[in-house]
N, C-alpha and C positions, 0 to 999 in steps of 0.2 A: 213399738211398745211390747209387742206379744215377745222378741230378741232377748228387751230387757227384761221380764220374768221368767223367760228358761235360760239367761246366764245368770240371773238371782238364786234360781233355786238350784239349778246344776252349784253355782258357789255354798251355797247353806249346805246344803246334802256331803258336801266333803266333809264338813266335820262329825257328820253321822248325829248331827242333832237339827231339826229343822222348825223352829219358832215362827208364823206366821201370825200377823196382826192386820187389820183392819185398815190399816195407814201406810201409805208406800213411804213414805217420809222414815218411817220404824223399819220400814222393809228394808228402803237404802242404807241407813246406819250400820244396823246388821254385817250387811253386805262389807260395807264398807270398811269396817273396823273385822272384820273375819279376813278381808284379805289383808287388810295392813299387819294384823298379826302374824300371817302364815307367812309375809315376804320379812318381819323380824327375825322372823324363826329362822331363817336359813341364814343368816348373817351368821358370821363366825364369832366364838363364846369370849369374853375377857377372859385377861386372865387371869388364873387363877393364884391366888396370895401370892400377888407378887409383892416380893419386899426391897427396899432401896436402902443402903445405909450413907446414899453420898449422892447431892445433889447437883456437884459439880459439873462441871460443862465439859465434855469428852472431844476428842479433836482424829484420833489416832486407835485404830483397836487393831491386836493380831488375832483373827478366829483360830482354835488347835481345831487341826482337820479331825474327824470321827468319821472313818471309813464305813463305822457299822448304821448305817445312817444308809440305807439303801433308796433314797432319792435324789436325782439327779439335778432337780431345782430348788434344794435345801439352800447350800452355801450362797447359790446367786439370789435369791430370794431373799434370804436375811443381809446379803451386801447392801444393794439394793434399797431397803427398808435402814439399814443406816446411813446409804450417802441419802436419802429422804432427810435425815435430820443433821447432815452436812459432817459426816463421819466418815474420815476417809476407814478401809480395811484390808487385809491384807491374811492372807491363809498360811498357815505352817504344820508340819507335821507334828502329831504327835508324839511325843517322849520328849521330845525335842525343844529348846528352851528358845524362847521368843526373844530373839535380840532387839535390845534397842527398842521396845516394844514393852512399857509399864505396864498397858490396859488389857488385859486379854479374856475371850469371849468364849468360855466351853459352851458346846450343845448336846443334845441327846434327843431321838426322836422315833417315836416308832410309828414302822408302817403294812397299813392291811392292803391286799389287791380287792378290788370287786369289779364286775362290770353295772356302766352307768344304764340306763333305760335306751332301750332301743338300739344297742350295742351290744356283740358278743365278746371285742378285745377287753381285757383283764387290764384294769390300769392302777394303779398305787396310788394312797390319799393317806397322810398325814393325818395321826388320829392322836398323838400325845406330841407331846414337847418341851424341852427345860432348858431356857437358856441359863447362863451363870455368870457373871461379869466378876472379874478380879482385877486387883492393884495390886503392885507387886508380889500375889497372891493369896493375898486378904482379900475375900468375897466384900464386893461392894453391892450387888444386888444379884436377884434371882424370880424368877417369873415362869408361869407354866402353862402351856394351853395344854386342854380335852376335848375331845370333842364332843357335841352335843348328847344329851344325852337320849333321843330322836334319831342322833346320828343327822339333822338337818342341816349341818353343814360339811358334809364329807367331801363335798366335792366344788368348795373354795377352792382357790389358787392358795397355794403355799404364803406368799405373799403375804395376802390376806388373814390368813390364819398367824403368819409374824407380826405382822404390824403392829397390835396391840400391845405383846412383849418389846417390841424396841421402844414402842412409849414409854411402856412403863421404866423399862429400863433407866432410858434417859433423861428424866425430867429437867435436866439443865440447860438443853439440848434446846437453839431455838424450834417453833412449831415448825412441823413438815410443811414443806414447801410442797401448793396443791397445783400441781400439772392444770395448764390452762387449755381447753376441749376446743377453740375457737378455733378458725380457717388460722392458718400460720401464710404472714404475710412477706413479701419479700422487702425490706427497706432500702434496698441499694434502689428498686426498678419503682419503688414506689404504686406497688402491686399490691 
């Protein structure tokens, strides 16, 4: 008992306000709703106005590479996050005209280094981002991430930080298909 009111009040005391009542019942609430908010907070932000002019169902996209984009799990991270919604891709250089290739995906993204807690290495995190989707290069949608304004998700996976823009991007696009977490079993050995 004595555990659970100094991880109560160690919890209350983070937010630099500490409301004490009479009732552990009010007490646990508290608690409980202060931390479901602080592990909200860190989830990475929708995006912002994103706009779609075509609900169509996508199959094929070529990405124009952007060299200035100095993170190294940008491209796989937004592939990735398209074969999620059963989209195959494909990368091509810039200037350069996408053959054979109607759909194609500009990005843009900019990046801070900082180090995390308890580390001196300097590492890079994804703090803006714009994707742009065109048909035969008529913009068919556009979507943006920022990042928190906390900064409370700096240090999401890339990933993470796309995913919400490729939703948005593709709402034609069946639901992402959710990776199953269970023991993976052998069917030949009946294992």
């Amino acid at each position: 008992m004595r555990t659970l009111i100094l991880a109560s009040l160690a919890a209350t005391s983070l937010s630099g306000c500490l409301v004490l009542s009479s009732s552990p019942i009010i007490d646990a609430a508290n608690v409980l709703g202060t931390t479901i908010s602080g592990v909200a907070s860190m989830t990475p932000n929708p995006p912002q106005n994103p706009i779609v002019y075509s609900k169509a169902a996508i199959r094929d996209i070529c990405i124009e590479w952007n060299g200035a984009v100095a993170l190294s799990d940008f491209v796989p991270s937004l592939q990735s996050e398209l074969m999620r919604h059963g989209v195959q891709s494909r990368v091509y250089d810039a200037g350069t005209q996408a053959i054979a290739c109607p759909v194609t995906l500009s990005y843009m993204g900019y990046v801070k280094w900082d180090t995390k807690v308890f580390n001196n290495a300097y590492q890079p995190y994804l703090t803006y981002a714009t994707l742009t989707l065109r048909r035969e290069g008529r913009v068919m949608g556009s979507a943006q991430y920022r990042i928190g304004s906390m900064g409370q998700d700096k240090w999401s996976n890339t990933s993470e930080k796309l995913a919400p823009l490729v939703d948005a991007l593709l709402p034609g696009n069946p639901a992402p298909l959710v990776e199953k977490t269970g023991p993976v079993q052998n069917v030949a050995s009946g294992f």
